[in-house]
C-alpha positions as CSV (number, residue, x, y, z in Angstrom):
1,X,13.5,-13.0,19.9
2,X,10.5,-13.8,17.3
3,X,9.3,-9.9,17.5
4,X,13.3,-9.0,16.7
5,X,12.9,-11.4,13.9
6,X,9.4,-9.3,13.0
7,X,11.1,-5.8,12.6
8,X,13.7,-7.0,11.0
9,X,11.6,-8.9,8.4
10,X,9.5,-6.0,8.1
11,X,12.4,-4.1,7.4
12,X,14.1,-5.7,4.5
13,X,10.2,-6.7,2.9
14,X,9.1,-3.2,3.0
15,X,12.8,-2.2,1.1
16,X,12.0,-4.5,-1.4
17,X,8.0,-3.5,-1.6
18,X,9.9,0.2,-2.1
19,X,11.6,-0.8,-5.2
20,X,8.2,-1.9,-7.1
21,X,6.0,0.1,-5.7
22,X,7.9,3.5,-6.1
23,X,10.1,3.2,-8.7
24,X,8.1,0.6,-11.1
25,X,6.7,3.8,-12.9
26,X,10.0,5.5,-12.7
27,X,11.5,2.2,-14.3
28,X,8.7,1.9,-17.2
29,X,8.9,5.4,-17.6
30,X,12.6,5.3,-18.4
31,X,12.3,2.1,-21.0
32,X,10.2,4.7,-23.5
33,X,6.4,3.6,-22.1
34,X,4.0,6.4,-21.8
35,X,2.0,8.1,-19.0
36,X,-1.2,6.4,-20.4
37,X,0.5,2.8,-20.8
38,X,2.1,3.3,-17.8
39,X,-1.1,3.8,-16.3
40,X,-3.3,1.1,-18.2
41,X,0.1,-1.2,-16.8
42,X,-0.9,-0.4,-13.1
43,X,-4.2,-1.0,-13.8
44,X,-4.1,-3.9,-15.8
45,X,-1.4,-5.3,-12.2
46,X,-4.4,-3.9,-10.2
47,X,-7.0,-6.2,-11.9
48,X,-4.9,-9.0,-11.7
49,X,-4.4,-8.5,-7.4
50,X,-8.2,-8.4,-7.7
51,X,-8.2,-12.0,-8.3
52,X,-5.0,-13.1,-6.7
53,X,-5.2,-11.1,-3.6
54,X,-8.4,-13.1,-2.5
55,X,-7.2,-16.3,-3.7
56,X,-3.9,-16.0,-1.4
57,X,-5.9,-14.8,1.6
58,X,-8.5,-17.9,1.4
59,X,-5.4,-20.5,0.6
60,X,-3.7,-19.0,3.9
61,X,-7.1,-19.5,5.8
62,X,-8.2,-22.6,4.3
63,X,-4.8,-24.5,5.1
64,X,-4.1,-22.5,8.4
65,X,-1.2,-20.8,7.7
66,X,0.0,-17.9,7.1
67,X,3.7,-18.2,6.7
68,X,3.6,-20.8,4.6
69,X,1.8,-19.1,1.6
70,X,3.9,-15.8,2.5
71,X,7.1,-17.5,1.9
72,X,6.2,-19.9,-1.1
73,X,4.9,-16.1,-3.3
74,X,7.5,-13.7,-1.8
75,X,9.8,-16.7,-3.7
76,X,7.9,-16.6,-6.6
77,X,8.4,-12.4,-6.4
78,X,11.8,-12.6,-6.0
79,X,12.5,-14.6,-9.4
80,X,10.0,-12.4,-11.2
81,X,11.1,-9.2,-9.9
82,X,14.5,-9.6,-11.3
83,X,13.5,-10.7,-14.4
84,X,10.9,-7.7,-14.8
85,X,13.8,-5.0,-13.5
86,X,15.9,-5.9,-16.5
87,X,13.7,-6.2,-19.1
88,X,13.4,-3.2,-21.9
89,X,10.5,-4.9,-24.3
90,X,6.9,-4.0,-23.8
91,X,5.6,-7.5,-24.3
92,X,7.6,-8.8,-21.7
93,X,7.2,-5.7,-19.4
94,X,2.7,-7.0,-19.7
95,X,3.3,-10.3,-18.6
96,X,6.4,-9.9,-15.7
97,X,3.9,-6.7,-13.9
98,X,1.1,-8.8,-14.4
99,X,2.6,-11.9,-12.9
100,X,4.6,-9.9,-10.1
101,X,1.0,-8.7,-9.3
102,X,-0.1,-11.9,-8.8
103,X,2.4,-13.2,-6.7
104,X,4.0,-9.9,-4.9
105,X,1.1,-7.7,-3.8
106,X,-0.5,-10.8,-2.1
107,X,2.1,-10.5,0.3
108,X,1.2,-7.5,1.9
109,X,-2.2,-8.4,3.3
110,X,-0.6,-11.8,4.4
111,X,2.6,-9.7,6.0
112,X,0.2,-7.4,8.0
113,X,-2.0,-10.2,9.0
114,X,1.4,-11.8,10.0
115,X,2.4,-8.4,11.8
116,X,-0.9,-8.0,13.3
117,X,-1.6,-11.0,14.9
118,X,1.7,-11.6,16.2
119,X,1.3,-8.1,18.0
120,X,-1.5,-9.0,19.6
121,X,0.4,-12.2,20.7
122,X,3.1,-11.2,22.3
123,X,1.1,-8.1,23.8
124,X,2.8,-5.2,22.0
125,X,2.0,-2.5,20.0
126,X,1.6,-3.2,16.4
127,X,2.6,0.3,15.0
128,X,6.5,-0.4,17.1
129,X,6.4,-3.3,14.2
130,X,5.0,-1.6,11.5
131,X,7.5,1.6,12.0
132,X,10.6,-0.7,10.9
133,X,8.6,-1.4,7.6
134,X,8.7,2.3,7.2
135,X,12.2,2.8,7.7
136,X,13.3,0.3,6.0
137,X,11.2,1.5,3.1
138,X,12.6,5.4,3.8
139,X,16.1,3.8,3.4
140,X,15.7,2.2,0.4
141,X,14.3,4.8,-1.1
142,X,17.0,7.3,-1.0
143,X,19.7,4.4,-2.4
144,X,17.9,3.1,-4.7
145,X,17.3,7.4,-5.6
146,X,21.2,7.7,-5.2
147,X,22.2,4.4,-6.9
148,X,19.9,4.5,-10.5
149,X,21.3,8.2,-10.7
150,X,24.7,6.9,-10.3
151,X,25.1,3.6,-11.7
152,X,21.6,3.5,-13.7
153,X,18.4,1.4,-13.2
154,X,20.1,-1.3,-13.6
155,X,20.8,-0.9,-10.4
156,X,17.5,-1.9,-9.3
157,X,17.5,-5.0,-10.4
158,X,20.8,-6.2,-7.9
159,X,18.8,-3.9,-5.0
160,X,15.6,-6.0,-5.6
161,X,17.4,-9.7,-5.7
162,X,19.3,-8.7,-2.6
163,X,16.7,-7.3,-0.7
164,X,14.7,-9.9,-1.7
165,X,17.0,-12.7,-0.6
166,X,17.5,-11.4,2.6
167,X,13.6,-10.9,3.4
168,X,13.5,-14.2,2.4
169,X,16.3,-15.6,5.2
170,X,14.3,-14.3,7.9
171,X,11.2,-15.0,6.8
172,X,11.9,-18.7,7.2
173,X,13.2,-18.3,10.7
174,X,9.8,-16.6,11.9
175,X,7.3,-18.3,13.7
176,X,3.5,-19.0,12.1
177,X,0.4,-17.7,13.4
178,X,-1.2,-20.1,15.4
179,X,-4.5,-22.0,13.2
180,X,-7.6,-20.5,14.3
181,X,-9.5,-23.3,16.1
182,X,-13.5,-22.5,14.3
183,X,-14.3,-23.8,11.5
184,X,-14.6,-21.5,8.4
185,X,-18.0,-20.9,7.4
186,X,-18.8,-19.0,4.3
187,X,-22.0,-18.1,5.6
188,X,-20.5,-16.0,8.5
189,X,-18.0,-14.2,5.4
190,X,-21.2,-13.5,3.6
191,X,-23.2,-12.1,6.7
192,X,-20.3,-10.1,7.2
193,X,-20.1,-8.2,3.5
194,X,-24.2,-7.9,3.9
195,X,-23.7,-6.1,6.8
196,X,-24.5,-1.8,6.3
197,X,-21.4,-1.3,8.1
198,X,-19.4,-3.3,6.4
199,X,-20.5,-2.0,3.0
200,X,-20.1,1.7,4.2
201,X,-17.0,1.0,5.4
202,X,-15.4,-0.4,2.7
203,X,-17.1,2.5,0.6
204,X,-14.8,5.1,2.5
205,X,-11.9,3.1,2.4
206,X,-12.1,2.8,-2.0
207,X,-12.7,6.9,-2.1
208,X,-9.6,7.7,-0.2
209,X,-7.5,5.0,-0.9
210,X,-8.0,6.1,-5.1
211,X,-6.2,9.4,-4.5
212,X,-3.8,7.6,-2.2
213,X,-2.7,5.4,-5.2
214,X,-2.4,7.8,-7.7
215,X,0.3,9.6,-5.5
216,X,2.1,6.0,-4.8
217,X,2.0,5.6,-9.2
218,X,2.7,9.2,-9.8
219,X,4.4,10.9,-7.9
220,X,7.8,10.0,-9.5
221,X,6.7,11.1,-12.7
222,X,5.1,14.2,-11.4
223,X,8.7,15.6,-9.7
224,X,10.3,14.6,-13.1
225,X,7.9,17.0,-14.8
226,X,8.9,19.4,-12.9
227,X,12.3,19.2,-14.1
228,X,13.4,16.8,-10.9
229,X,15.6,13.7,-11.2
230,X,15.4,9.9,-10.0
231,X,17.8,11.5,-6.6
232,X,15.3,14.1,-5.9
233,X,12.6,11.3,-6.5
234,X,14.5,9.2,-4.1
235,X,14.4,11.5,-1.5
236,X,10.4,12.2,-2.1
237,X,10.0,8.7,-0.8
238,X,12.5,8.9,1.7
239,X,10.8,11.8,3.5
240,X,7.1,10.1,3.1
241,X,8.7,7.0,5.1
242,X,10.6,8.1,7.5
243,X,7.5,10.3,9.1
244,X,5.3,6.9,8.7
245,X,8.2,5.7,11.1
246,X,7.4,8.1,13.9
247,X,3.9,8.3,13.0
248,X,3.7,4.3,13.2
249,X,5.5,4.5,16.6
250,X,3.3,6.9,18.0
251,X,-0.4,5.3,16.7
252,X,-1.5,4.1,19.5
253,X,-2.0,7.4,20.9
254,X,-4.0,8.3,18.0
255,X,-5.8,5.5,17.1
256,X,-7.8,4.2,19.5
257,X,-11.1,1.1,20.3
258,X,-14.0,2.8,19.1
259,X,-12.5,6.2,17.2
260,X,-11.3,4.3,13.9
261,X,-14.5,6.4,11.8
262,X,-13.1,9.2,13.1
263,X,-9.5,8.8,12.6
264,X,-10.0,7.8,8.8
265,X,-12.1,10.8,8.2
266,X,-8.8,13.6,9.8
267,X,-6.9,11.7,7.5
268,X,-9.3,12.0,4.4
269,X,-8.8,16.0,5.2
270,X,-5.4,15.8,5.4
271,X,-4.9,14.0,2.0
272,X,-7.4,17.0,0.8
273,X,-5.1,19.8,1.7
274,X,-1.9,17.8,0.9
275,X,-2.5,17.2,-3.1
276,X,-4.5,20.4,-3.3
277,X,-0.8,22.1,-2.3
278,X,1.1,19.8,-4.5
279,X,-1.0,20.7,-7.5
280,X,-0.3,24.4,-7.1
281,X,3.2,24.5,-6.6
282,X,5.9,24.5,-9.1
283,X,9.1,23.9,-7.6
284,X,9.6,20.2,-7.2
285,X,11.5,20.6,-4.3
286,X,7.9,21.9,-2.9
287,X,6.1,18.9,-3.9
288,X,9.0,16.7,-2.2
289,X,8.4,18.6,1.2
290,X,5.1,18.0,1.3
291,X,5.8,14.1,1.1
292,X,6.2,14.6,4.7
293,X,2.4,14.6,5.0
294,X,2.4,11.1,4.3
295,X,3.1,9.7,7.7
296,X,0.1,11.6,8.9
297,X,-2.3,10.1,6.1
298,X,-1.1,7.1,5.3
299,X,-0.5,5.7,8.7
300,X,-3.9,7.1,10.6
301,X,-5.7,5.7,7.5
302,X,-4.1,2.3,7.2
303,X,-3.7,1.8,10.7
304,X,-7.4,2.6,11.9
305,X,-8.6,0.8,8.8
306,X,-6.6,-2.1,9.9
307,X,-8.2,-2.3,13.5
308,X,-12.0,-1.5,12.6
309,X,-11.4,-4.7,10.3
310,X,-10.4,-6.3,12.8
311,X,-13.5,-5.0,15.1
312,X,-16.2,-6.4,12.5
313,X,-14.8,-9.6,10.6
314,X,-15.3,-13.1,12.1
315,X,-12.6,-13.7,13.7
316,X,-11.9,-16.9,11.3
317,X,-11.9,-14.8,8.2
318,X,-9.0,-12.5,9.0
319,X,-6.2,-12.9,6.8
320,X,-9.4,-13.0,4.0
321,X,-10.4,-9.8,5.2
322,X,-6.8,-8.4,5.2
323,X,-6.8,-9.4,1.8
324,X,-10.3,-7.8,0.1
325,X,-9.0,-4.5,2.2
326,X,-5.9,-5.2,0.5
327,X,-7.5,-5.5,-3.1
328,X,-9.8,-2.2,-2.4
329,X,-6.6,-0.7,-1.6
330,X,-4.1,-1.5,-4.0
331,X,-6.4,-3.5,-6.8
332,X,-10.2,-1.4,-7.7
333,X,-8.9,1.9,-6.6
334,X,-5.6,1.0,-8.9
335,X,-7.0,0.2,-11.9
336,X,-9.8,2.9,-11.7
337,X,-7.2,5.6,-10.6
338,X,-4.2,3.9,-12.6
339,X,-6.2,4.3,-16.1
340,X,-8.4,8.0,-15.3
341,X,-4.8,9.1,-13.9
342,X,-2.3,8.3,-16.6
343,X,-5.1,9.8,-19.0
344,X,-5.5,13.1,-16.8
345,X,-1.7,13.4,-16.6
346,X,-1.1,12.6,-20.3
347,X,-3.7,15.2,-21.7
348,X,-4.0,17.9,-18.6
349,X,-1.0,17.7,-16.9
350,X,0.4,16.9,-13.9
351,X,-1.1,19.8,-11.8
352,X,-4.8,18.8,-12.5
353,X,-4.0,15.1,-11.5
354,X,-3.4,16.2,-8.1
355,X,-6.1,18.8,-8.5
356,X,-8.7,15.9,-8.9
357,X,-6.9,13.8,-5.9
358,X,-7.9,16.6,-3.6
359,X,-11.6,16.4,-4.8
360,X,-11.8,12.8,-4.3
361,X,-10.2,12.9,-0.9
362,X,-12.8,15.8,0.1
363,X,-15.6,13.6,-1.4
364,X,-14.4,10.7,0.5
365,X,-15.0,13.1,4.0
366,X,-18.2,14.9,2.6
367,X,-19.0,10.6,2.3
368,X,-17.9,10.0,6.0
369,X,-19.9,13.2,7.7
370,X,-22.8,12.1,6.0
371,X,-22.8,8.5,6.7
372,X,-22.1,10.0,10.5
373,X,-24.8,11.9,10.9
374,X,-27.4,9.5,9.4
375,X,-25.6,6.9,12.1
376,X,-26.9,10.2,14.9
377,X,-30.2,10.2,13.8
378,X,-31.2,6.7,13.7
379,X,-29.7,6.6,17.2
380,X,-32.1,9.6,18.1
381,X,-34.9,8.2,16.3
């Protein structure tokens, strides 16, 4: 019953995670702001989940829960959310995407640590959880797509609130994750970030995750230029998603003890070739297809990221690890990708945007070899 619960928490959060996420640039976008402030905006949210991201995570660990602090910020989201999809001034816009940073992207890490640790509870695969995230986020998508072309963004505010209220409901009625027993010791967390593995993996993640992001903030804007519309838009994210869905279900047989490094680096590759085609096509419809490479990327990269976490952080420290993967993920390689990308896309175009993703994703495996085969030769030596 609690893992029905799960999914269809995971459902309704990841619908509402779709309306900010994908349509937040859409949204500013529409109310007059720029490419560059639009970008500065994300980055100026991503400096702010730097802070609160962390904080969150060591709250959750400090007072042993993790459901707790989930549901007190997803309420805190909620209100702000609604406030921010119906606002039309700049000034206001500033502070409602700096405080929905603060209070809404800290619920990610805590939901995956919530996902996570449950799976591994009850003895079932965490990528059968995670795969109703994705559809509910692939559904969402393509009404909220359907719905701001019809009735207008507007519209996103009512989708947000009711999504929001719902995720809410069956949040409450979910069961915590049991307190970890050990004490916390911040020696042990800073043993861990001394580590060279820890350092080299955390390195990876930034370089691929900063191409990753730019596609997540501008990819909206990018089909628009292209002479797409919010429907088309809509149905960008709605092909991404729904491929995470079989991809998630399928993970395990891809990602497995021992072959994270591995798995991280395919994906890196994948990401290379993806935006390299993006930024040479012309016909939006062609960027929109190639969406579908997202479940293949995303997923292989998120997941295996997830688990070597897992493999190397005291066992203690977890929802604070979730949480600095969390702010490399969506806060540094935000802001540094957020500001360098609006200004690329602003003054170059969209088309040498995705030109640059595809270098960064190739440095970020060029990164990976290398740290690979220094990793042989030590063994040899």
């Amino acid at each position: 019953m609690s893992m029905t619960l799960l999914r269809s928490y995971n459902f309704f959060y990841f619908s509402m995670f779709s309306v900010f996420l994908s349509f937040l640039p859409v949204y500013l976008s529409a109310q007059g702001v720029s490419k560059t402030q639009i970008g500065f905006l994300i980055a100026m949210g991503g400096l702010v989940g730097m802070f609160s991201q962390p904080l969150w995570g060591v709250v959750s660990d400090k007072t042993k829960t993790v459901k707790k602090v989930l549901l007190l910020i997803l309420s805190a989201s909620i209100l702000v959310g609604t406030l921010l999809f119906q606002t039309t001034q700049l000034s206001l816009l500033i502070l409602l995407v700096g405080l929905m940073y603060f209070f809404f992207m800290p619920t990610d890490p805590l939901t995956e640590s919530l996902n996570f640790q449950l799976s591994q509870k009850h003895q079932i695969n965490y990528g059968s959880v995670r795969m109703f995230g994705a559809l509910g986020y692939a559904c969402a998508s393509l009404i909220i797509g359907y719905s701001s072309d019809h009735f207008g963004m507007g519209s996103m505010m009512v989708l947000f609130l009711g999504y929001g209220l719902i995720t809410l409901l069956f949040g409450l009625a979910l069961p915590d994750v049991p307190a970890n027993a050990k004490k916390l010791a911040w020696k042990d967390l800073r043993a861990f970030f001394a580590k060279r593995e820890t350092i080299t993996f955390f390195i990876l993640v930034f370089l691929l995750a900063i191409p990753h992001r730019l596609n997540d903030n501008f990819i909206g804007i990018y089909v628009e230029s292209l002479g797409g519309n919010i429907r088309l838009i809509g149905q960008a994210w709605f092909l991404m998603t729904l491929v995470e869905v079989l991809f998630f279900a399928m993970s395990h047989r891809f990602v497995k003890p021992g072959n994270e490094w591995k798995v991280i680096t395919a994906a890196g590759g994948i990401y290379a070739i993806r935006f390299y085609l993006s930024s040479i096509v012309t016909d939006p419809h062609l960027v929109v297809y190639l969406q579908l490479l997202q479940g293949v990327t995303f997923v292989l990269f998120y997941t295996a990221a997830i688990q070597y976490l897992y493999t190397i952080i005291p066992e203690e420290w977890r929802a604070t690890g979730q949480t600095i993967l969390a702010v490399l993920f969506f806060g540094v390689s935000g802001i540094f990708g957020s500001v360098i990308g609006g200004w690329i896309f602003e003054v170059y175009g969209g088309s040498m945007l995705y030109t640059v993703m595809a270098v960064l994703s190739l440095l970020g495996v060029a990164y990976s070899l290398l740290m690979a085969g220094r990793a042989k030769s030590r063994g040899r030596s």
